[in-house]
Jmol script that loads the backbone (N, CA, C; Angstrom):
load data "model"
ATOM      1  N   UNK A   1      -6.145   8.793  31.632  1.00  0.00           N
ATOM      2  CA  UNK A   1      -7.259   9.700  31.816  1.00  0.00           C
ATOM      3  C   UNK A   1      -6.957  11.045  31.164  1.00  0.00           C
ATOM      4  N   UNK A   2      -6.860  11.179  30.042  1.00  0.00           N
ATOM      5  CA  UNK A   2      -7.014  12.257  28.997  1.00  0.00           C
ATOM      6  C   UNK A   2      -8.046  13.700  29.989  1.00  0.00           C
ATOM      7  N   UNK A   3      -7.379  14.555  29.902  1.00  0.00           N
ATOM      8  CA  UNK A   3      -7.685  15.580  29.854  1.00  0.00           C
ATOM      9  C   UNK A   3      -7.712  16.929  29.196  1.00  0.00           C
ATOM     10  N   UNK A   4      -8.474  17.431  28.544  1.00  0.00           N
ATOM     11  CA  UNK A   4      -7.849  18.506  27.766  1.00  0.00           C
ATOM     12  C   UNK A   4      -8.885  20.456  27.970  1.00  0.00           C
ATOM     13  N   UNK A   5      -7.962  20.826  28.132  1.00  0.00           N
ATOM     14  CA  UNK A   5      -8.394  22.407  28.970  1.00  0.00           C
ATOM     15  C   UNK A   5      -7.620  23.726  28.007  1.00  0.00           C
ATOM     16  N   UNK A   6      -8.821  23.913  27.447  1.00  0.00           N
ATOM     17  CA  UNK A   6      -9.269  24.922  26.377  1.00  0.00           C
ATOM     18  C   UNK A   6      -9.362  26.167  26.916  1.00  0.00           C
ATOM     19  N   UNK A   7      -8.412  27.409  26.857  1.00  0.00           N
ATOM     20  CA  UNK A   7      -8.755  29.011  27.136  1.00  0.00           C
ATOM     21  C   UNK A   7      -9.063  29.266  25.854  1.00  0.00           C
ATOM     22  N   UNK A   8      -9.814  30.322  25.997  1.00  0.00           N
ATOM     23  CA  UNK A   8     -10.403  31.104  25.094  1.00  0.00           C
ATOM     24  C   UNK A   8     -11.128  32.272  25.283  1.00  0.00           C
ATOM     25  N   UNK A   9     -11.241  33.258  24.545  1.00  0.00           N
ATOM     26  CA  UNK A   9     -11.783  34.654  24.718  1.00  0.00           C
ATOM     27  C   UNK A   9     -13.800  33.957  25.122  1.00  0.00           C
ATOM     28  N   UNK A  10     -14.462  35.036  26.178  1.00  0.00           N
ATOM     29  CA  UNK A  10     -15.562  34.415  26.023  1.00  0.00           C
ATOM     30  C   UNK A  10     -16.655  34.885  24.535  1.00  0.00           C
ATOM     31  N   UNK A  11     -17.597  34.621  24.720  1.00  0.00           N
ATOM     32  CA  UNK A  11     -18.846  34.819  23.646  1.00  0.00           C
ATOM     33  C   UNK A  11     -18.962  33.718  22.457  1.00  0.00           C
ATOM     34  N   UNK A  12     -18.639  32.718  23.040  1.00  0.00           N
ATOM     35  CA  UNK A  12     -19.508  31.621  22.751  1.00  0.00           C
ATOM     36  C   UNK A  12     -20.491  31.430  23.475  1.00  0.00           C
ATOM     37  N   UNK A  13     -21.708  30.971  22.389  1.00  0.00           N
ATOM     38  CA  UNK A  13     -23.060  30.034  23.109  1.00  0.00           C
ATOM     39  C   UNK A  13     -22.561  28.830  23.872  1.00  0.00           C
ATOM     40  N   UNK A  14     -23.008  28.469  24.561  1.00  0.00           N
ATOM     41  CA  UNK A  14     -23.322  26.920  25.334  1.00  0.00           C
ATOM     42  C   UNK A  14     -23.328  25.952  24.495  1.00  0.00           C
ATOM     43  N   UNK A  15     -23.900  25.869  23.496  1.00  0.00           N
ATOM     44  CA  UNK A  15     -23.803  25.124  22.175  1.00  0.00           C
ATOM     45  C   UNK A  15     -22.571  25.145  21.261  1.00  0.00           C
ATOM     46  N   UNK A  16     -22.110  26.017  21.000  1.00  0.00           N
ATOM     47  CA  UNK A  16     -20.973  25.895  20.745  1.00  0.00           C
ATOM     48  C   UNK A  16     -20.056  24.806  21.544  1.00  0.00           C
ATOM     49  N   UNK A  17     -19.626  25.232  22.796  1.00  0.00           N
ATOM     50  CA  UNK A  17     -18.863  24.872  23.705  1.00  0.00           C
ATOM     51  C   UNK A  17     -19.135  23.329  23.992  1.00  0.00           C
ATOM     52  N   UNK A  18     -20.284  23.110  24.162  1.00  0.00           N
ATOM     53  CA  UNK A  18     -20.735  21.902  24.022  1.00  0.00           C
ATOM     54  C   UNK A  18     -19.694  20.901  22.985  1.00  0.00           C
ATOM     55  N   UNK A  19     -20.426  21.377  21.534  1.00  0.00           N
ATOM     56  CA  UNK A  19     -20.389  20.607  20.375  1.00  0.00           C
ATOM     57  C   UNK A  19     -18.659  20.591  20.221  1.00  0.00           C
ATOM     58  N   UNK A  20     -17.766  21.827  20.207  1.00  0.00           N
ATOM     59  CA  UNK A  20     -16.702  21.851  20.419  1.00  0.00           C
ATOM     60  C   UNK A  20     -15.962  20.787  21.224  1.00  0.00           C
ATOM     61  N   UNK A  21     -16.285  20.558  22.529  1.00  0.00           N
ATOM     62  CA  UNK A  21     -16.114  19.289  23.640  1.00  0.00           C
ATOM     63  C   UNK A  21     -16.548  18.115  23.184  1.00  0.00           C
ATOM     64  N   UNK A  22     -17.383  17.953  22.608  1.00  0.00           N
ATOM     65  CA  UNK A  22     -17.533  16.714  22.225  1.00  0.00           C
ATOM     66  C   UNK A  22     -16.660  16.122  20.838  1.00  0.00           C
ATOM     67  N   UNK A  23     -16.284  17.309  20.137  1.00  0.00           N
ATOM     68  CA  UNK A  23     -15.604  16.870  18.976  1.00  0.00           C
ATOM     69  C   UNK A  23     -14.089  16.534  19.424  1.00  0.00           C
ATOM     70  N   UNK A  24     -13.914  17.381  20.231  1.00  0.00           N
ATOM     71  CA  UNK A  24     -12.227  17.003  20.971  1.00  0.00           C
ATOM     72  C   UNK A  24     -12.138  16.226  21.814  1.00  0.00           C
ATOM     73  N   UNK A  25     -13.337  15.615  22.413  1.00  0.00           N
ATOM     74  CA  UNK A  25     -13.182  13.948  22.943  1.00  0.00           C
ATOM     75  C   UNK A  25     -13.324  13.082  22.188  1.00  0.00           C
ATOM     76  N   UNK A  26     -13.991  13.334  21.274  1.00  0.00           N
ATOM     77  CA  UNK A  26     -14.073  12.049  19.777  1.00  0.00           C
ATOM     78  C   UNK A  26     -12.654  12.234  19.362  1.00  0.00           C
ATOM     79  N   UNK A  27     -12.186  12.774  18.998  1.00  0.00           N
ATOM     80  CA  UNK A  27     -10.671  12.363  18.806  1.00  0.00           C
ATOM     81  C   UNK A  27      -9.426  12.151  19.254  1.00  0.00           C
ATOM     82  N   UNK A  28      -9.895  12.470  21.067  1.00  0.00           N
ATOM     83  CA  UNK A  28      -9.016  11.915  22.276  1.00  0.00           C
ATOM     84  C   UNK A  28      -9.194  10.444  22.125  1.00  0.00           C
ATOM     85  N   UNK A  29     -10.349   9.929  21.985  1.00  0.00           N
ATOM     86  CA  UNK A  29     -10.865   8.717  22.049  1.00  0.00           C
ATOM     87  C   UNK A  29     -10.314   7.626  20.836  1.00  0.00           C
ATOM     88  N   UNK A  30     -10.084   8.619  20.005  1.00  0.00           N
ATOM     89  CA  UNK A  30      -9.953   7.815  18.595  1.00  0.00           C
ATOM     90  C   UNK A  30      -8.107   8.053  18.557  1.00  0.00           C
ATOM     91  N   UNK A  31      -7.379   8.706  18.790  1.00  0.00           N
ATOM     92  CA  UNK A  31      -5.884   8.775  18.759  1.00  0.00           C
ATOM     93  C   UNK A  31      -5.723   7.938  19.871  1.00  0.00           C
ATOM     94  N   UNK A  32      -5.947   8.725  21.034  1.00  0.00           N
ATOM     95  CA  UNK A  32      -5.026   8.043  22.221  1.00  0.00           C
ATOM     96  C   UNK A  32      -5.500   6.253  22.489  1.00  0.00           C
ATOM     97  N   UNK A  33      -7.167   6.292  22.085  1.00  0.00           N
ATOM     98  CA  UNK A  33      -7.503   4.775  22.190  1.00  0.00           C
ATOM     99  C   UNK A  33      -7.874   4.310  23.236  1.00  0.00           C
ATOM    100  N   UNK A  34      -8.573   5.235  23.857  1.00  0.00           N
ATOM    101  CA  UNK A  34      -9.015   5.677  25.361  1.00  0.00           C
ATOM    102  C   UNK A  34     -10.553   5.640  25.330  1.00  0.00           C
ATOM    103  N   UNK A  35     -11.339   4.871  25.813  1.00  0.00           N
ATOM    104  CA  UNK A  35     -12.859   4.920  26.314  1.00  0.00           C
ATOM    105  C   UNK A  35     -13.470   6.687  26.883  1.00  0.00           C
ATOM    106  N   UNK A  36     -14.449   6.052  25.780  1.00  0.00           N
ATOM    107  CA  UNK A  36     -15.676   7.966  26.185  1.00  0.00           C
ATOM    108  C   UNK A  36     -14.635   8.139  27.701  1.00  0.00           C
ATOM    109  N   UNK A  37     -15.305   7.018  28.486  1.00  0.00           N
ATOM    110  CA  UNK A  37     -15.383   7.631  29.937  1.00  0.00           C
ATOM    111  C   UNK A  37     -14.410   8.055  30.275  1.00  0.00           C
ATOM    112  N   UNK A  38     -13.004   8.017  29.977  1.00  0.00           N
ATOM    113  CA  UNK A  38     -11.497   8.528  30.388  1.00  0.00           C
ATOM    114  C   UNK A  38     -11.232  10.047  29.730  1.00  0.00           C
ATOM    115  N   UNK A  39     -12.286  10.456  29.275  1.00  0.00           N
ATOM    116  CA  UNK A  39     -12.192  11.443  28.505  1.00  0.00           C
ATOM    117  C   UNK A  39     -12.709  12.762  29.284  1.00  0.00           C
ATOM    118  N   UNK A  40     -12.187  14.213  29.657  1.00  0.00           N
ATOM    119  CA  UNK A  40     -12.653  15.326  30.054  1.00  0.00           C
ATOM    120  C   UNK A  40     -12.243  16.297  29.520  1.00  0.00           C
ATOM    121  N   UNK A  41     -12.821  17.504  29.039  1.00  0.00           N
ATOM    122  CA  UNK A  41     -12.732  18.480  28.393  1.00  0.00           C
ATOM    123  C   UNK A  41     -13.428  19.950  29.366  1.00  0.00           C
ATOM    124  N   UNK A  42     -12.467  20.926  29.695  1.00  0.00           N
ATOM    125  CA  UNK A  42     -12.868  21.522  30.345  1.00  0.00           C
ATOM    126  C   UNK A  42     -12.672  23.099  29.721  1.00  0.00           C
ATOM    127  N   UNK A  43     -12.994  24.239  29.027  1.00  0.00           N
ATOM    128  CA  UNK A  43     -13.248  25.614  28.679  1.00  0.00           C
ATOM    129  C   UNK A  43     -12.886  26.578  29.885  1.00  0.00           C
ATOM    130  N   UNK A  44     -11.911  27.350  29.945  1.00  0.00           N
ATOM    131  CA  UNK A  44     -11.979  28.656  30.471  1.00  0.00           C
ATOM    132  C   UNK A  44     -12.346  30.137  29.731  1.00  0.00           C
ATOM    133  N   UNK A  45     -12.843  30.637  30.063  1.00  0.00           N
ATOM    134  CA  UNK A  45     -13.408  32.112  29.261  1.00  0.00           C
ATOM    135  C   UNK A  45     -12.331  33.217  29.572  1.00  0.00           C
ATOM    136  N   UNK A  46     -11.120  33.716  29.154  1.00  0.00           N
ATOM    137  CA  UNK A  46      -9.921  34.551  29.815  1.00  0.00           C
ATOM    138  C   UNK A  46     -10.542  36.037  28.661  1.00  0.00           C
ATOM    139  N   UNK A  47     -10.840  36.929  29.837  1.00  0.00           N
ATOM    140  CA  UNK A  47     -11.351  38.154  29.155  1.00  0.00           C
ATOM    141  C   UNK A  47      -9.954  39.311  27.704  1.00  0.00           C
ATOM    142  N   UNK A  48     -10.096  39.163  26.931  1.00  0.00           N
ATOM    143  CA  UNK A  48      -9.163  39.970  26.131  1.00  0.00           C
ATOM    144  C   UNK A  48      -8.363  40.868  26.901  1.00  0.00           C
ATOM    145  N   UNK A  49      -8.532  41.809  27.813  1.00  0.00           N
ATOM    146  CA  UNK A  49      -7.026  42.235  28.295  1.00  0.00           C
ATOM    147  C   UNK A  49      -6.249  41.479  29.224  1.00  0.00           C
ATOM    148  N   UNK A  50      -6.660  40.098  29.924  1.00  0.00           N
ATOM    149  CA  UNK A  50      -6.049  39.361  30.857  1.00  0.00           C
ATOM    150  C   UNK A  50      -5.348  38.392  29.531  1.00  0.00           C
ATOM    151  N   UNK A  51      -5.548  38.607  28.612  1.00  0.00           N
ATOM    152  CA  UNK A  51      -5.416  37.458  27.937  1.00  0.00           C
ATOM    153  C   UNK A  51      -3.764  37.446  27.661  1.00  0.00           C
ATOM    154  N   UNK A  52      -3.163  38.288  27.605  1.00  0.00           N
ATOM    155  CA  UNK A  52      -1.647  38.281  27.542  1.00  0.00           C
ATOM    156  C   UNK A  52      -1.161  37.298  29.413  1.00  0.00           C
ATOM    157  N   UNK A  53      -1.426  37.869  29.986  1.00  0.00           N
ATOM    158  CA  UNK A  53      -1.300  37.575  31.496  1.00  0.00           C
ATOM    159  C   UNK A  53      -1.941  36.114  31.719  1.00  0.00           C
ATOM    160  N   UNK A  54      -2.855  35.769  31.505  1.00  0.00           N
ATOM    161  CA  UNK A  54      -3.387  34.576  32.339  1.00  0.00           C
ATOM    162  C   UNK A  54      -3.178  33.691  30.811  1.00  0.00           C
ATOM    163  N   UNK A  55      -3.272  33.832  29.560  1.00  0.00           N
ATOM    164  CA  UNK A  55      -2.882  32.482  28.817  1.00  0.00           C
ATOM    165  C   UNK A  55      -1.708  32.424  28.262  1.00  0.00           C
ATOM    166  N   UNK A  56      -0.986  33.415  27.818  1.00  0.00           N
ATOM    167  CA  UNK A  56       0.448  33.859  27.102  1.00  0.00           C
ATOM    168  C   UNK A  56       1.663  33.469  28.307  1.00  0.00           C
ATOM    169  N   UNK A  57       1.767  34.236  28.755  1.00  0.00           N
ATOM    170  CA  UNK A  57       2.558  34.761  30.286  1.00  0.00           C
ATOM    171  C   UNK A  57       1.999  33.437  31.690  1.00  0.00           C
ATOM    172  N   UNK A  58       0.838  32.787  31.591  1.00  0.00           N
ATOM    173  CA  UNK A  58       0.836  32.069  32.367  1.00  0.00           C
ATOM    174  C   UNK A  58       0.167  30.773  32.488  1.00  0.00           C
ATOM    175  N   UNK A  59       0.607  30.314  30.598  1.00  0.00           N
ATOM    176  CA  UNK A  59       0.526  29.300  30.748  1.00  0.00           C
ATOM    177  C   UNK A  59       1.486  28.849  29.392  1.00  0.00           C
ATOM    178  N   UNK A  60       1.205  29.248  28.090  1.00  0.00           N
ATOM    179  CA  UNK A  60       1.922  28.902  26.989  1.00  0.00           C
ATOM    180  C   UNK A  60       3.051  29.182  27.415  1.00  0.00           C
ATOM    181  N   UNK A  61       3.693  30.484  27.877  1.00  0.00           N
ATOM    182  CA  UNK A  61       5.031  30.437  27.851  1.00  0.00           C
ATOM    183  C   UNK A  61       5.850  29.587  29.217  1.00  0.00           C
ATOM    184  N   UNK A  62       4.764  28.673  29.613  1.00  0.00           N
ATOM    185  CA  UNK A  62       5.313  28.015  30.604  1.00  0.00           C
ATOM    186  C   UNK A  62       5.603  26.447  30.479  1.00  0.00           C
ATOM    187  N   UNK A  63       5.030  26.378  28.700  1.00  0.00           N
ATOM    188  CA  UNK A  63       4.780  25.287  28.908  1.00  0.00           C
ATOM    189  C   UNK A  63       6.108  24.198  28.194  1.00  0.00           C
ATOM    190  N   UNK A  64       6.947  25.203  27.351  1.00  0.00           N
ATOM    191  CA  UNK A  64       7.806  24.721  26.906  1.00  0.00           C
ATOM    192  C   UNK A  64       7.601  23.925  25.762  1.00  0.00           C
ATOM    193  N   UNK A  65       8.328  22.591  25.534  1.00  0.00           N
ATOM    194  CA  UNK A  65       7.583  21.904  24.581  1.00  0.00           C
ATOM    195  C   UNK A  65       6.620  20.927  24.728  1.00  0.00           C
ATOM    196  N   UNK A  66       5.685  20.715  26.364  1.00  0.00           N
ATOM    197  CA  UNK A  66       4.554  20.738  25.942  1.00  0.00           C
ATOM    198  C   UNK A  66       3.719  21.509  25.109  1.00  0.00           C
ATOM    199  N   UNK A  67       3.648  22.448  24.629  1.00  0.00           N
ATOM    200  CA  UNK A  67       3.130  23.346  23.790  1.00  0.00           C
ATOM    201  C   UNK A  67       3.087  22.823  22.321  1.00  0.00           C
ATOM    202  N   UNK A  68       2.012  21.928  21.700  1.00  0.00           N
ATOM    203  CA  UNK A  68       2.577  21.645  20.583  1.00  0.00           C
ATOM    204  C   UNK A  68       2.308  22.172  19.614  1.00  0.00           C
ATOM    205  N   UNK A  69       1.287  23.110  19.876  1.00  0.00           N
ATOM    206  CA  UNK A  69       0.668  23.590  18.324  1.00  0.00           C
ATOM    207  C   UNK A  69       0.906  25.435  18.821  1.00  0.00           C
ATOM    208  N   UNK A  70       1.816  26.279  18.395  1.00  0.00           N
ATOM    209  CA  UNK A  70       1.986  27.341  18.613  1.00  0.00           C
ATOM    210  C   UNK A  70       1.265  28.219  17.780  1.00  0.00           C
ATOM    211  N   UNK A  71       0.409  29.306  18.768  1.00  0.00           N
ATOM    212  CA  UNK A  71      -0.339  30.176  17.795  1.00  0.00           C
ATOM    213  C   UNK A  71       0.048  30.945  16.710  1.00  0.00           C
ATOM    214  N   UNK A  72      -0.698  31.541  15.918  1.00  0.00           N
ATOM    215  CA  UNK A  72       0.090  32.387  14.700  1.00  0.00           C
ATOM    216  C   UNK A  72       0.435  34.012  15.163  1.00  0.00           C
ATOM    217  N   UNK A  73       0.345  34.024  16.696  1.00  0.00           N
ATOM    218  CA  UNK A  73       0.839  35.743  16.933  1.00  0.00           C
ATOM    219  C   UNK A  73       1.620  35.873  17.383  1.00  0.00           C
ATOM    220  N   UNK A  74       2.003  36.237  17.777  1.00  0.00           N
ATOM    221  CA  UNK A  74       3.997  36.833  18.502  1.00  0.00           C
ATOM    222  C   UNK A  74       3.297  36.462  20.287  1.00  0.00           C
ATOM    223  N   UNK A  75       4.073  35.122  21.111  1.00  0.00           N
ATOM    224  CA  UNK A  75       3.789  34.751  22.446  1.00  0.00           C
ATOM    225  C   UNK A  75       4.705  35.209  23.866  1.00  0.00           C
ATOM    226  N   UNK A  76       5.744  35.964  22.724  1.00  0.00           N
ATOM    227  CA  UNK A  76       6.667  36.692  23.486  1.00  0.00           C
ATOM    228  C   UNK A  76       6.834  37.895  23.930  1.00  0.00           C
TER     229      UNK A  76
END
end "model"
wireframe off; spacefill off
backbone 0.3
color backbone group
């Protein structure tokens, strides 16, 4: 049961977020080989000054090498 949980700054449309979710379950579906239905995709909106604190500090740098794709800014 694939799950995958997206932070991000807010001011995206609904549409966006949408179409975004659906493209990252089409390819949960297509790598892992997993049915639509095992598939969930869930968006948090983390406001720009929490954003060191609630995604940096409390979650990437927690995640070790689950972390597989590291951003291009300094997480330290």
């Amino acid at each position: 049961m694939p799950h995958v949980s997206i932070r991000a700054y807010p001011g995206r449309t609904e549409e966006q977020k949408q179409a975004l979710a659906k493209a990252i379950a089409e390819d949960v579906i297509k790598y892992f080989e997993v049915p639509e239905a095992a598939v969930s995709v869930s968006i948090k909106e983390i406001a720009p000054e929490d954003w060191k604190e609630e995604a940096v500090d409390g979650e990437m740098l927690t995640e070790g090498t689950r972390l597989l794709k590291t951003p291009g800014y300094d997480i330290d």
